[in-house]
N, C-alpha and C positions, 0 to 999 in steps of 0.2 A: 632557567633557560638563559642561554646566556645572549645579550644584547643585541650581535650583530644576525642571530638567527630570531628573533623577535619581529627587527627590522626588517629580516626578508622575509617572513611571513604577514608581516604587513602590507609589504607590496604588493606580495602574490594575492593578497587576500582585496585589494584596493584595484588591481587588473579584473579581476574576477565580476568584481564589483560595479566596476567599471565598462565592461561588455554588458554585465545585465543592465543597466540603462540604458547603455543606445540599443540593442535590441529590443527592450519594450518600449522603447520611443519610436523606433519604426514600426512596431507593431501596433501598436495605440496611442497613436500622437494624440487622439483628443484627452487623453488623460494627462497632459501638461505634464510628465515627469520630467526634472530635473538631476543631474548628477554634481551633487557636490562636494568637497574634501574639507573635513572638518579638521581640528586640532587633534585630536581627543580620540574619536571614532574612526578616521580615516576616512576616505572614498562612502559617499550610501549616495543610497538613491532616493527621493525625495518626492511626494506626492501630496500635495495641497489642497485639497477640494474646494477651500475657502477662494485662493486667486484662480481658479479652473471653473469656476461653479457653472458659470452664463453659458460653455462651449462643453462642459461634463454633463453626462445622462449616466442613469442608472445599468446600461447596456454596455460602457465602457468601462465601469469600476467592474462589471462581470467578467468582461473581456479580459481587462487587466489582471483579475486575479487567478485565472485560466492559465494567462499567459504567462507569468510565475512558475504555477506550478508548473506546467508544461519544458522551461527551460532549468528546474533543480535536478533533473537527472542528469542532465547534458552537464553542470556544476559537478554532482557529485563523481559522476563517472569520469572525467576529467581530473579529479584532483587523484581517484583510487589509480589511474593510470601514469601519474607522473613520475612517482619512484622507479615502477617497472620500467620506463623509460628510461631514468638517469640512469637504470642499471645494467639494461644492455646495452648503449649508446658508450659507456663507460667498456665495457669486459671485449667490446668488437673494434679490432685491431682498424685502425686508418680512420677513425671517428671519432671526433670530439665534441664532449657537451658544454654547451655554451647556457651558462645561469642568469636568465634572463627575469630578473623579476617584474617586470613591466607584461611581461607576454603572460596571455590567459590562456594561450593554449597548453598543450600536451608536453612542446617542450621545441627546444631551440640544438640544431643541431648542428655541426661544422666537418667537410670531409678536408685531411690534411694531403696533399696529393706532396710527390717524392719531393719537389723545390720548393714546397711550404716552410719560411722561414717563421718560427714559431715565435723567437722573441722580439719580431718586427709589428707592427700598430697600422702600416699603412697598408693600403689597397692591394690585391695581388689581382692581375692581369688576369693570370693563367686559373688563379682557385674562382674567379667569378666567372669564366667563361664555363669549367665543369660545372659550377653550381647551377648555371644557368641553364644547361643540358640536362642537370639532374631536376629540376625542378620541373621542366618539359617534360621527360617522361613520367612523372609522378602525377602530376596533371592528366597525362592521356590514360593512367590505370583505370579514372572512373567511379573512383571509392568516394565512401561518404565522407575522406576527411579533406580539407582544405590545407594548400601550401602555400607560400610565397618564400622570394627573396628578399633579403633585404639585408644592410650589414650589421657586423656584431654588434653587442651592448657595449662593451669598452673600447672598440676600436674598428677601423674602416673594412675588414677581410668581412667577406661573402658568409650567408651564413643561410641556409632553411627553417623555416620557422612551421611547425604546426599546429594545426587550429585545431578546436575542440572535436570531442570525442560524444559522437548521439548514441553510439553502439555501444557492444564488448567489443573491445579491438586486440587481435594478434600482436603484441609489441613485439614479438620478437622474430613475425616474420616483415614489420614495417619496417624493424631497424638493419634485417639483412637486404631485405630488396633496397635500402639506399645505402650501404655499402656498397654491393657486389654493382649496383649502377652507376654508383660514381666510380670506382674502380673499372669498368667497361668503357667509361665517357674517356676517363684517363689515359688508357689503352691506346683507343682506338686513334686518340689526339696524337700520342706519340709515334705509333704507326704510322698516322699518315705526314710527320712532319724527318721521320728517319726514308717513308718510303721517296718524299721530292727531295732530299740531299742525294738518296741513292740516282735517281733518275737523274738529276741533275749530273753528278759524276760520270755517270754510262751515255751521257749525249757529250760530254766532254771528251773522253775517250771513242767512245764510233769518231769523230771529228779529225782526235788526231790519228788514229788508223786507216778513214778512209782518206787523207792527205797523204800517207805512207804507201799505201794502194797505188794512189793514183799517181807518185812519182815512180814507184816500182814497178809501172805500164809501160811512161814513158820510157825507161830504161833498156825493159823488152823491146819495143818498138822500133826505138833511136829515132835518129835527128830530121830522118828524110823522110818520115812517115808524118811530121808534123808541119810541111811547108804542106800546103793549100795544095795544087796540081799535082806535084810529084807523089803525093801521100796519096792521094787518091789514084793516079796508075801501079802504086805500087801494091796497093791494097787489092786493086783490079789482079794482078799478075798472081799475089802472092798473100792472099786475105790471114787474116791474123786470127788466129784461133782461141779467141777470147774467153777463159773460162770466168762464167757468173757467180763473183765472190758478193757476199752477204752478210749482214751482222743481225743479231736476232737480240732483244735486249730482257733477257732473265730475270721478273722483276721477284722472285721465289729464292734466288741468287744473287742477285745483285750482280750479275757480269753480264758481258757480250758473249755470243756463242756465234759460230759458223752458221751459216745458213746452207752448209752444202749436203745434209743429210736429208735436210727439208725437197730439194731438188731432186735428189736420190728416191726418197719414201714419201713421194707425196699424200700417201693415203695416211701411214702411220705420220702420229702425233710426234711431239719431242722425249716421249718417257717421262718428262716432271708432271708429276700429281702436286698442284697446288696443297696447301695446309688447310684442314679443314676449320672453318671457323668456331671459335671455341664458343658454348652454347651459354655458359654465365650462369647465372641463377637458376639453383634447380625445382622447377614449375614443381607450385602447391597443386592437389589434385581439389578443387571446387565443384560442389554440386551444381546443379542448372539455376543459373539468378546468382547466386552466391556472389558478392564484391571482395574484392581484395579484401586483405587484412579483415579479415572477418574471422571469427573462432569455429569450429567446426562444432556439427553438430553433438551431440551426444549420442553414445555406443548404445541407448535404450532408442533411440529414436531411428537408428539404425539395422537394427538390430530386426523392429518392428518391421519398418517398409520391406525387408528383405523378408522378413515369413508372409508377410501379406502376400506380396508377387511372388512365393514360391506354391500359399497356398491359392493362389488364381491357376498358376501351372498345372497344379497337380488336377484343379475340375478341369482343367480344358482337354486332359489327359484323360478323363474319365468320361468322359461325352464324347471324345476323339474314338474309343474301346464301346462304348457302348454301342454308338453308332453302326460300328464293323460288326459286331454282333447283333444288330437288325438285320442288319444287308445280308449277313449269313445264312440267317435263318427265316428270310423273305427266299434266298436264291434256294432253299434246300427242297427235296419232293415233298406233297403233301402227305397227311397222315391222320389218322383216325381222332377224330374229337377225343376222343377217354383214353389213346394211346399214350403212356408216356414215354418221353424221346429216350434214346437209348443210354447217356448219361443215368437218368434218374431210374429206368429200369434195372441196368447194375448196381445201383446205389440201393436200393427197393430188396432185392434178392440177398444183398449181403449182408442187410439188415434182418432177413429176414431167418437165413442161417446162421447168423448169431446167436439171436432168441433162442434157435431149436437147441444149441448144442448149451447155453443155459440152464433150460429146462430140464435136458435130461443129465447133467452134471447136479442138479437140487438132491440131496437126501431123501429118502421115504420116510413120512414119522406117520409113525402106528396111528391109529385112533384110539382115546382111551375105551375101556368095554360100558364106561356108564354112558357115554355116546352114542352108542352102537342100537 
């Protein structure tokens, strides 16, 4: 194996190492563990009963060995899920894996958005305000895995970090729901910063058309409609037939429109059908309880609940039948105790001309004469 892959499985193995002590130290501070990093061994964790003994009972070493075993699933299912991670994080366009050997978790992720300068080191503005949007909605999914921010391992750009793994976890619908979310955060950002240039430009424009408007009144007008008295007896004599010009502002379009159709068809709309908003990730279908990023159940398990509930259907279906056949034959006339109902009296008869035409289809066999 060659050196520099040694070294980082030393790390990874010294992080790991490294969580499981302060976890069992919040779990059972009285058992005095300690985390220490040796030459040799690397990162362990450390338990002394000799300097603990005065504040150790026999109830805490129980505790403590409990709580071990309790956290080597969460170890081991963590370490089985970390390839699968490097490998779809890796093959899904707009994502990049950041090799963080310090992090115990699942794995360290980074979304590059279009002005990602990749051979840059410093901080980006705009990749930590998405990250910080994506890390918000990953939070409010509600799953059992843990997120945060924080910046990369060799350098200051924004990065998602995730924490360990108690379940089977879907990696590969984790790693599309933080694609297609950062990719949405991205969107939507640029949307709204092309929609205030647009508005910004279409309040510039109404500005200067209605300044163009309103010298193109006074023009109509003239000169003697603008002195104070005179403008008003002339207006008196000779009122000005003002038609109501309007600008309507298109934000689908990005232009100014007339408002004189609006005037016209008060009831009819403009005709634009806004764009419908585009829906983004397409919803995994989850049983009742089920969290995100969970595996789905298995096709025998499936498979079962569905003949259970079809076998519930089919008695209810048969007590539904039954029943209508009480109530039939409650609602029908009476009839003679030894009568049998007309059903089984046809049944009875045809049974019984069966037999006869049996019988006399049988051959006749002699009797022998020492019989006789």
């Amino acid at each position: 194996m060659a050196p520099s892959a040694v070294s980082q499985e030393r790390h990874s193995c010294d992080a790991l190492n490294r969580w499981l002590g302060e976890q069992l130290k919040q779990l059972v501070p009285a058992s005095g563990l300690t985390v220490v990093d040796l030459e040799v061994e690397g990162t362990c964790v450390r338990f002394s009963p000799l300097t603990t003994a005065a504040g150790t009972r026999g109830e805490d070493v129980d505790q403590l060995a409990a709580c071990i075993q309790s956290k080597l699933p969460v170890l081991t299912c963590t370490l089985q899920l970390r390839e699968e991670f490097k490998q779809e994080v890796t093959g899904t366009a707009g994502l990049l894996y950041v090799d963080d050997p310090n992090w115990p978790g699942i794995g360290v992720v980074r979304y590059e958005h279009a002005n990602d300068d990749k051979s840059s080191l410093k901080s980006d503005p705009e990749g930590e305000k998405i990250h910080a949007g994506l890390l918000k909605k990953l939070n409010e999914l509600e799953s059992d895995l843990t997120f945060k921010m924080g910046p990369e391992y060799k350098s200051m750009k924004s990065c998602i970090y995730i924490g360990m793994a108690s379940d089977d976890i879907d990696v590969s619908e984790l790693v599309e729901t933080i694609a297609v979310t950062a990719r949405e955060i991205e969107e939507n950002s640029r949307l709204l910063e092309n929609m205030t240039e647009v508005v910004r430009k279409g309040i510039q424009e109404a500005q200067v058309q209605l300044q163009k408007a309103n010298e193109e009144r006074l023009l109509e007008e003239g000169v003697l409609r603008q002195i104070p008295v005179v403008g008003s007896v002339l207006n008196w004599f000779s009122p000005v037939q003002a038609s109501q010009k309007g600008r309507t502002f298109n934000l689908t379009a990005g232009s100014l429109e007339s408002t004189e159709h609006t005037y016209v068809y008060k009831v009819q709309g403009s005709g634009v059908t806004p764009p419908q908003t585009p829906s983004g990730a397409r919803t995994k279908q989850r049983l009742p309880g089920q969290k995100p990023f969970k595996r789905s159940l298995r096709g025998s398990d499936a498979v079962s609940e569905t003949s259970s509930v079809s076998h519930i259907e089919d008695l209810e279906k048969m007590e539904h039948l039954s029943g209508g056949q009480d109530a039939s034959e409650a609602n029908s006339p009476e009839r003679h105790p030894g009568a049998p109902t007309p059903p089984e009296a046809e049944q009875t008869g045809a049974l019984q001309d069966r037999a006869q035409r049996l019988e006399d289809d049988r051959p006749q066999v002699e009797e022998p004469e020492s019989l006789r």
